[in-house]
N, C-alpha and C positions, 0 to 999 in steps of 0.2 A: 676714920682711923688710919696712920700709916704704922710702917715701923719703925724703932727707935734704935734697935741694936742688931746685931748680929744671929742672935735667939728668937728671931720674931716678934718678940715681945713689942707690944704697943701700944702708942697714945695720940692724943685725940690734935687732929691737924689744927696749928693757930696762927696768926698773922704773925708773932713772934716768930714765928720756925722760918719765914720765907722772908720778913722784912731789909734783911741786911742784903739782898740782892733789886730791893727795888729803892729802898730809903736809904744812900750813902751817906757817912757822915764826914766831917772834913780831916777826921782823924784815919779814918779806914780808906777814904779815893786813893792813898798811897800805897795802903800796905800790899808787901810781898806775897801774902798769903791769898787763894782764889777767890774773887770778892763772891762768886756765885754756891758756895760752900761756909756754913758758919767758922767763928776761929776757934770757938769753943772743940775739944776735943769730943766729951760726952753729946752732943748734938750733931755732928757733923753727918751720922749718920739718918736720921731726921732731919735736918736741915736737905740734904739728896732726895728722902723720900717724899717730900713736902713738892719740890722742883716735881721730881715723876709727879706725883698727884696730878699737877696740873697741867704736865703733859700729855699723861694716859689715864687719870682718874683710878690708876692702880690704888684698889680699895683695899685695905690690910684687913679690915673686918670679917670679912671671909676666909681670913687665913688662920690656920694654929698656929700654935708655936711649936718649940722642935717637937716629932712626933717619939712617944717611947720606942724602944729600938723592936719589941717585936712588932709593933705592929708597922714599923719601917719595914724590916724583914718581909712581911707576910704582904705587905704592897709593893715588894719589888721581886718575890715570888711568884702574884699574881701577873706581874709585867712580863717576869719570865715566860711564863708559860704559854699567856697571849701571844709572845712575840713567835715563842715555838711554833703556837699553832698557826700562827699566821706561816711562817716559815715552809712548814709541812705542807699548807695550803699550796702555795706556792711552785715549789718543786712537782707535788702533780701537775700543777699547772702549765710548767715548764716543760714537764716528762709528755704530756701530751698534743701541747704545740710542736714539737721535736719529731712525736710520731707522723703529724700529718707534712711535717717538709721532707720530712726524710721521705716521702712517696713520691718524691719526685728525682729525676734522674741527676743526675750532677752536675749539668748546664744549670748558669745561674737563673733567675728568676728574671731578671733584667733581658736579657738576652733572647727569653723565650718570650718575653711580652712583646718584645720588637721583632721579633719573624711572625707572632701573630697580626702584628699590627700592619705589619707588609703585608703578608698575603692576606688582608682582610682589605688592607686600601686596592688590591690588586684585583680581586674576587669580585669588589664593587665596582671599580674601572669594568671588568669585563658586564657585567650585569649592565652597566651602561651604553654600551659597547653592543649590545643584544638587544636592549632595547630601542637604538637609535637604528640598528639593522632589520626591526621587527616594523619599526617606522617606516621606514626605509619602501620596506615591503610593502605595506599597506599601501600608500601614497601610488607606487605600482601599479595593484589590485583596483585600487579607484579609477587609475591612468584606465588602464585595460577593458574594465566597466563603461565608462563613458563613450572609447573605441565599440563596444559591444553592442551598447545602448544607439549608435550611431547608425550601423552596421542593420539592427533591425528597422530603425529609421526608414532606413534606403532601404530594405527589402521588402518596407508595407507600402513606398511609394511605386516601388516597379511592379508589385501584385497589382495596383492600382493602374499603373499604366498599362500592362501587360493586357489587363480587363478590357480598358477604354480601346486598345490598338485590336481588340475578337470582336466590340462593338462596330468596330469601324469597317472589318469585314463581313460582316455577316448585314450591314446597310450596301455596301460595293455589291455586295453577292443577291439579294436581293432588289436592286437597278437593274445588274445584267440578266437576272431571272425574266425579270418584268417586261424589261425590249427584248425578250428571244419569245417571250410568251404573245407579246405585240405582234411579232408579225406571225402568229400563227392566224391571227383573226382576220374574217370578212370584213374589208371597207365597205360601208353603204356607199350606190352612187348617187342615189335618190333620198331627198327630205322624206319620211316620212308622213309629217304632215301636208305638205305644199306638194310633196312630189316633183320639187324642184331638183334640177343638178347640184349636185354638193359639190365644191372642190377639194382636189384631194392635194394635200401639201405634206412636203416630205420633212416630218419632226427629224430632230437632230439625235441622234446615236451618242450618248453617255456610254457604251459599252469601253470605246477604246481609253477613255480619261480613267474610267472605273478601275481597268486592268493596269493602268496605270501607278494610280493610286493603290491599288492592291497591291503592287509590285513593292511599291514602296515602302510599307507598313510591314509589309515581309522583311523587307531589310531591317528597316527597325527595330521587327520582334527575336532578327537573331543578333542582332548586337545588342540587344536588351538581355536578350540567355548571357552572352556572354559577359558583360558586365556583373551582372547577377549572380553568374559563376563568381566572378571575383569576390567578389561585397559576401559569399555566402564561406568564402575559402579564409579571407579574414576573420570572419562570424567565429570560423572554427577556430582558428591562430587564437584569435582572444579570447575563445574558450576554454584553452588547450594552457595556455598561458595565463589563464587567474587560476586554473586548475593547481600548476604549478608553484605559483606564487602563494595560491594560501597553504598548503603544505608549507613551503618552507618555512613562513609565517608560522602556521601550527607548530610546525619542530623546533625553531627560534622560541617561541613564547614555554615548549615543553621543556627545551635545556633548561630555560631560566627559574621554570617553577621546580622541575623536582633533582638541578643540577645546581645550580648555581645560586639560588637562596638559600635550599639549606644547607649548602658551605657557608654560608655568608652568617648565619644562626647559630651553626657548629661556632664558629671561629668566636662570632661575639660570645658565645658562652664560655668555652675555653678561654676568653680576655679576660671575664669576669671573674672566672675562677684562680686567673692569674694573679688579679689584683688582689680578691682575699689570701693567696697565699702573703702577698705583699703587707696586709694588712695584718695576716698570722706574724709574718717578721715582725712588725715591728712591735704587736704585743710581746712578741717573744723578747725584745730589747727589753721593754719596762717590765718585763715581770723578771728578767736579771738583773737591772740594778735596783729594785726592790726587793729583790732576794740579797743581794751585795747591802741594799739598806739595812735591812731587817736583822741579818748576819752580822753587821756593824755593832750593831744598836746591843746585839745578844752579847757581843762579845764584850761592850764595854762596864753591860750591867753585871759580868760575871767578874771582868776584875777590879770593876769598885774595890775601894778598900770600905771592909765586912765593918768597921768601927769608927768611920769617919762619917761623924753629923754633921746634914745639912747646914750651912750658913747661909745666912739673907746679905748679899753684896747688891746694894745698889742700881753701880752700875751695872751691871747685869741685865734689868730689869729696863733700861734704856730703849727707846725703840732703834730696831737694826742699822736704820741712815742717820742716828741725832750726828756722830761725832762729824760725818760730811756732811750734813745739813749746815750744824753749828760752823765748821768750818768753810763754808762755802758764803755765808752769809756774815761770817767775819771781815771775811776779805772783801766783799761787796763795802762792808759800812767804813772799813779802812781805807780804800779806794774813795768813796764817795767824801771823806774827812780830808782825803790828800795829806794821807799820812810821809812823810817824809822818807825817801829811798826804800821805798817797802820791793823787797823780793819775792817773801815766802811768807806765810804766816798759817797755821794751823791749831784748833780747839783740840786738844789732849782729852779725852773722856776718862784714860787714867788720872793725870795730874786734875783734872777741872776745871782746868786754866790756857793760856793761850802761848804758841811758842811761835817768835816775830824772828823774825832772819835767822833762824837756829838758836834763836837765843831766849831761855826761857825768863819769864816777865821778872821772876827774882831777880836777874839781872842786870835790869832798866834801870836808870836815875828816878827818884823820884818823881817828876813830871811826868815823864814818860808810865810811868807805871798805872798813876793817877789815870794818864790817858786810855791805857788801854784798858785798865779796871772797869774807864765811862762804857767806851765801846764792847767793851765784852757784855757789860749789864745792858747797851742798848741792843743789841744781837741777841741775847738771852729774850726781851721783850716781844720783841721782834716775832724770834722763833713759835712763841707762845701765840700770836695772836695768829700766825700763819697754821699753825700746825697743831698747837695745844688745845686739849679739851676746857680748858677754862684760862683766862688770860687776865690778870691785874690791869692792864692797861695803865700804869700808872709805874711815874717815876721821877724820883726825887734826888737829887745832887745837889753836896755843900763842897765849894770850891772845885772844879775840875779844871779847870784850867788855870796850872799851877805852872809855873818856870818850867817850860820845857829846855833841857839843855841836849841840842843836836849835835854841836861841834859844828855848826856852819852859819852862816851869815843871821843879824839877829830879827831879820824877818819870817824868816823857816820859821821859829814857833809861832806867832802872829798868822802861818796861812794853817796849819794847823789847827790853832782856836777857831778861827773865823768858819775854817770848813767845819769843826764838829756843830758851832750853831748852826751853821746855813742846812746841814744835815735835820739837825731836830726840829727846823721850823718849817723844811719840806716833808718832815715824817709826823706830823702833828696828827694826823687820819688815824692812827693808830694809839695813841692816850695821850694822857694828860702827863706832858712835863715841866717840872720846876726845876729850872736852874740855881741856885744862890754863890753869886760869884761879887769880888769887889771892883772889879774894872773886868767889863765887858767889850767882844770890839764892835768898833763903828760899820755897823751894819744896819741895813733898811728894814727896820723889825715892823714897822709899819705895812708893809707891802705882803708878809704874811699874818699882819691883824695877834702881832706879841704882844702879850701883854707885859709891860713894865714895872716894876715897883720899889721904890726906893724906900730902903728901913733904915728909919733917923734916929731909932732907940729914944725918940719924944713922945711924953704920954699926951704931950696937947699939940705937938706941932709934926704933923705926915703920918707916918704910919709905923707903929713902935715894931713891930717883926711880921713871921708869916702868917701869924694868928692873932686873928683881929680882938683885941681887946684880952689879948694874955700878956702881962708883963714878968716880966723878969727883976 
């Protein structure tokens, strides 16, 4: 069902209501009037609602007709008062985003996110900075360890030596024992057994090499002390010195933990809190101009005038982009025809109809009108199969290219025709067109797979019209 008039009132959608935009006849390709709108007066407003159907399936069946006036009233009382409360809603809403910015000082929001944001990059720079110095430190402490580890090294091998150098006198001291105990003894001069003469031969004296070597090993055991001393005095330094080192290590890793992370915590909390205020701004934007909507909307349902019934206007009911859609795709199919000196051209969604160089179609020669009648009804088709909820696909023309008169040399109409066919036999993807024209021009209709057909008005010789086997 669409509607018919102005009242709502309605009747049932028919191929009659839409036909005169896709079936032209050779009397209508001229006329003045917009071929996309019937000329009938009583239809013209169905003839629009028929087009909407099959652009937006706007269903009138669902609709009443005008409604009685109270109970208009009492549904735009209830509008009223929704809006109010919506309204009401609002301003608390507003009243209370207000409370929580107003808690902050009067530097702007902006300005306080970026001294956060600086001394939050700055906070982490130093935590950086502490930890490469904590590093720093350690790498030290290992340094100093290894000097330590070293240190006791050399003082388990000179205990060792130290040991071997008392072994060595206590064998020296034990020789010289033995040859002072030697000659306390009786030589025999007599064998025992034979009671022969023994001779007596003078052994050689180790005492003086022994005191010798003792003498020696004593020097060694005091330049061993004294070395020892050293290695023991380092021992200290590196002990004395990781002592140091981890302290400072310790106090380095203390600032960080209970100085400079939670500034670091602090700040990022504080950012975040910044951003929700930011986030509070910009609620607080949409719920003012939804308060400025809502106030709009109050105000103009109050000065309605109290006794003026709705009308059903058509165009109204259009969707929001048809008249630059329609007109953008105008100009595409006038371009692509090589319409002749075209400047400007634009679809009128008041008028219905098309205005080409400022100049509206009534005011074309007839050719010209014809033409742009074709082109508006192929842009009309067009628009449908692209965007419309249901699409005819189908389009039928008697005579369209009729004497164009340009005022300029007599080829200009000729590119004209040719362009508007070369147009429909590259747009064939889109439906089924019939041309009926008496001189066509010479073009390679073969190459887009045209089909031809000559009507000979013979009921025994070709093919008497478009419909096989209906004579006239």
């Amino acid at each position: 069902m669409i509607v018919k008039n102005s009242r709502f009132e309605q009747i049932r959608l028919t191929w009659r209501m839409l036909m005169h935009s896709f079936l032209i006849y050779e009397d209508e390709v001229i006329q003045p009037e917009p071929i996309l709108m019937s000329k009938e007066s009583t239809v013209k407003t169905a003839s629009l609602s028929g087009l909407l159907y099959l652009i937006s399936a706007y269903d009138a069946s669902k609709i009443d007709s005008i409604e009685d006036r109270k109970i208009s009233e009492a549904k735009k009382n209830a509008v009223k008062a929704y809006i109010s409360d919506e309204i009401d809603s609002l301003c608390k809403k507003k009243e209370k985003l207000e409370k929580q910015l107003n808690a902050t000082d009067g530097c702007s929001i902006n300005t306080k996110i970026q001294r956060v944001i600086d001394e939050l990059s700055a906070t982490e720079h130093r935590i950086l900075e502490e930890i490469n110095k904590s590093k720093g430190t350690l790498a030290q402490v290992l340094y100093e360890r290894d000097r330590l580890a070293e240190c006791n090294l050399l003082l388990d091998r000179y205990e060792k030596l130290r040991s071997q150098y008392a072994t060595d006198i206590k064998r020296l001291a034990f020789i010289v024992e033995g040859e002072v105990n030697m000659e306390k003894l009786h030589l025999l001069n007599k064998c025992p057994f034979c009671d022969g003469d023994l001779l007596t031969e003078m052994d050689e004296s180790y005492t003086e090499s022994a005191n010798g070597e003792l003498k020696r090993i004593s020097e060694l055991l005091t330049e061993l002390g004294a070395v020892e001393q050293t290695v023991i005095t380092d021992k200290n330094h590196c002990l004395d010195r990781i002592s140091v080192l981890n302290s400072e290590r310790d106090e380095t890793e203390r600032f960080i933990r209970t100085e400079l992370r939670p500034r670091a915590e602090k700040l990022t909390i504080t950012l975040s809190d910044y951003h929700t205020l930011v986030r509070l701004q910009k609620e607080l934007e949409i719920v003012n101009e939804l308060h400025k909507e809502k106030t709009e909307d109050y105000g103009r349902i109050l000065a309605a005038h109290e006794n003026k019934a709705n009308e059903y206007k058509p165009r109204e009911h259009f969707p929001i982009g048809f008249e630059a859609d329609m007109t953008r795709m105008f100009n595409e199919v006038l371009r692509e025809c090589r319409y002749e000196n075209l400047l400007s051209a634009m679809f009128s969604l008041k008028d219905f109809d098309v205005i080409v160089n400022s100049k509206h179609k009534a005011d074309f020669g007839k050719g010209y009108k014809a033409f742009l009648n074709v082109t508006l009804a192929i842009t009309m088709r067009e628009y449908l199969c692209k965007y419309g909820k249901y699409a005819p696909c189908l389009l039928i023309v008697d005579s369209p290219l009729l004497s164009l008169e340009q005022g300029v040399s007599d080829s200009a109409p000729d590119s004209m025709k040719s362009g508007l066919i070369e147009y429909l036999m590259r747009t064939q993807d889109i439906g089924q067109t019939i041309i009926i024209e008496n001189r066509i021009p010479k073009l390679d209709y073969e190459k887009y797979n045209v089909k031809l057909n000559n009507f000979t008005k013979g009921k025994t010789r070709g093919r008497y019209g478009l419909l096989s086997d209906v004579f006239i």
